[in-house]
C-alpha positions as CSV (number, residue, x, y, z in Angstrom):
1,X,13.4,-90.9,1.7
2,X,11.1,-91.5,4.3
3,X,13.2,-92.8,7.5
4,X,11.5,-90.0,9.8
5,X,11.8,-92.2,13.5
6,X,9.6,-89.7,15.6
7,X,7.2,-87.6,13.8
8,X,5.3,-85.4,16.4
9,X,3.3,-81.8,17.0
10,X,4.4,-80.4,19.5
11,X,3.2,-76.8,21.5
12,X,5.2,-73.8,21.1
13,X,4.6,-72.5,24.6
14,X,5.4,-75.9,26.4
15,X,7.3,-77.9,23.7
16,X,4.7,-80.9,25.3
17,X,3.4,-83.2,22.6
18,X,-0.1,-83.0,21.9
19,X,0.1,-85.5,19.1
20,X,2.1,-88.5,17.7
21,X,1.8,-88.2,13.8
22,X,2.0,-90.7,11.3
23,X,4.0,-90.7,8.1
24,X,1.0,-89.6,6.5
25,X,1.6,-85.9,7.6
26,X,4.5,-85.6,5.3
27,X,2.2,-86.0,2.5
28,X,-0.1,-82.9,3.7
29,X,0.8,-79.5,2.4
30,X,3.0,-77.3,4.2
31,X,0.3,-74.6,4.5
32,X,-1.0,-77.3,7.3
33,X,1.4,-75.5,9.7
34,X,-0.4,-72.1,9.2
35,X,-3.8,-74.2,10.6
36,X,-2.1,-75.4,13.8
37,X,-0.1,-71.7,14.8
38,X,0.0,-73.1,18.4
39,X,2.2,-76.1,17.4
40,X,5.5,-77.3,16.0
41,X,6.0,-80.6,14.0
42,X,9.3,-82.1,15.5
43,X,11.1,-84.8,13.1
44,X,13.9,-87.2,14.3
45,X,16.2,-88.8,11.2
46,X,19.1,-91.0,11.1
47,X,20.1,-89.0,8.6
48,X,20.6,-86.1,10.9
49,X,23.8,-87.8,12.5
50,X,25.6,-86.5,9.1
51,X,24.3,-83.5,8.7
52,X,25.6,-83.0,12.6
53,X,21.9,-82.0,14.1
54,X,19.5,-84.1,16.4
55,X,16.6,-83.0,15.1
56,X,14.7,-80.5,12.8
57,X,11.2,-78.5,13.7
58,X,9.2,-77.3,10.9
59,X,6.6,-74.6,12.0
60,X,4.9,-70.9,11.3
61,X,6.2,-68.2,12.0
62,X,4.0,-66.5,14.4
63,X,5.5,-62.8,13.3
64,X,6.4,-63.2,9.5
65,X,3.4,-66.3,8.9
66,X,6.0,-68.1,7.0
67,X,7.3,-71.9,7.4
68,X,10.3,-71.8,9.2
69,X,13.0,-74.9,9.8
70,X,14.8,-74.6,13.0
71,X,17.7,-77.1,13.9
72,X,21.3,-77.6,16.1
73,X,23.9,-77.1,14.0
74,X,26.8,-79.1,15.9
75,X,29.7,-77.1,14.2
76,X,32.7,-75.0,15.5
77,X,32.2,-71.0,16.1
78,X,34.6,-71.1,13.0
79,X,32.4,-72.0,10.7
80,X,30.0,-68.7,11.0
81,X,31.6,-66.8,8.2
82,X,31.1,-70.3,5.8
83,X,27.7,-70.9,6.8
84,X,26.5,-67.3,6.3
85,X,28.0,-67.1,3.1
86,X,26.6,-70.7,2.2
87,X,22.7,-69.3,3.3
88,X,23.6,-66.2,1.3
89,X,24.8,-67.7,-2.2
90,X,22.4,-70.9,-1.8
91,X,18.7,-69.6,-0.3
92,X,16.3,-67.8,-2.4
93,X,15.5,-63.9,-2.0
94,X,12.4,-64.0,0.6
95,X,11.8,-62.1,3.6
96,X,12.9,-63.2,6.3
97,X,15.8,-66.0,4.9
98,X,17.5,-67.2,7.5
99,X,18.9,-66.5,10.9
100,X,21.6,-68.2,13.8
101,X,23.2,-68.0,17.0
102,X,25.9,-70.1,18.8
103,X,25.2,-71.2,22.0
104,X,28.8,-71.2,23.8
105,X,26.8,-73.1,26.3
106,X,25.3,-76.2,24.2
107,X,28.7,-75.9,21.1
108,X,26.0,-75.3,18.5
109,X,24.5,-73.2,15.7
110,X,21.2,-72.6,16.8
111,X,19.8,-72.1,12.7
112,X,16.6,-71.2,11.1
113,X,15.6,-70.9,7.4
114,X,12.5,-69.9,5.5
115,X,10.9,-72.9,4.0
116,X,10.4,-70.9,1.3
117,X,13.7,-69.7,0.9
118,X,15.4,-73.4,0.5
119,X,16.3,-74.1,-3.2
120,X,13.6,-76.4,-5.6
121,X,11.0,-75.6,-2.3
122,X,7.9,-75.0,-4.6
123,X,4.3,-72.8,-3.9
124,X,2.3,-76.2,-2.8
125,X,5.3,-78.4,-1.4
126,X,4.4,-81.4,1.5
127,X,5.8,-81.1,4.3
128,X,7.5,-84.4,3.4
129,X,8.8,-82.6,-0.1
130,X,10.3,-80.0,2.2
131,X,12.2,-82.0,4.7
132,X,14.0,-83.9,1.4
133,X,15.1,-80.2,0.2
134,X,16.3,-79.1,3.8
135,X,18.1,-82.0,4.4
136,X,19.7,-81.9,0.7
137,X,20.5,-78.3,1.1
138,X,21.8,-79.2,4.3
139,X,24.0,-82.1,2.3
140,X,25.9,-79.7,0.0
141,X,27.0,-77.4,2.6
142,X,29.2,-80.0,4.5
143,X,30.1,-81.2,0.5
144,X,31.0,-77.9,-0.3
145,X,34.4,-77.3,0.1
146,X,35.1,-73.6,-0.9
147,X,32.1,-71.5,-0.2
């Protein structure tokens, strides 16, 4: 689905936009990121309000060089032990996989995962092909019930 409503790069040091992208760039391969190290690609989503995040950023890793999802994950301190046992059974065997904090301050998650890492995320994937598989792997963990 392709309902992205704000589609920009953005740069890592300043979080300042330095461009307003098209829909177009979620056609490009996600190997683009590793071209433009200095920048992330911020999405916005309607979708997002059900998933309980604002927003997703898709960028490269400056340490590991992998693709890297970061998102607010608006969900209760409570739910630590079933989201690390949801990003244990669910993401693929890469180095690094995934990683999170709460923020006591802001009441949320603050999560990242290894594009790599996220289930039917292939060698070659769009950017756009890897947004779909976050936010579906995002899906099932509020439609799981037992994890």
């Amino acid at each position: 689905m392709n309902d992205y409503t704000v589609i920009e790069f953005c740069n890592k040091e300043t979080d300042e936009v330095v461009e307003q992208a098209t829909k177009e760039v979620l056609n490009e391969p996600l190997s683009l990121l590793k071209e433009r190290m200095d920048d992330f690609l911020y999405v916005e989503s309607p979708r997002f309000d059900a998933l309980r995040m604002d927003c997703a950023t898709i960028e490269c890793d400056d340490v590991f060089e992998t693709s890297t999802v970061l998102f607010g994950l608006r969900v209760p301190l409570a739910e630590k032990d079933r989201l690390d046992a949801y990003c244990d059974k669910t993401l693929k065997d890469v180095t690094p996989r995934y990683g999170f904090l709460y923020s006591d301050e802001e009441r949320l998650f603050d999560v990242n995962v290894t594009c790599e890492a996220l289930p039917h995320v292939k060698e070659g994937a769009t950017i756009g092909e890897t947004l779909e598989a976050f936010i579906d792997w995002l899906t099932r963990y509020f439609e799981r019930v037992d994890v």
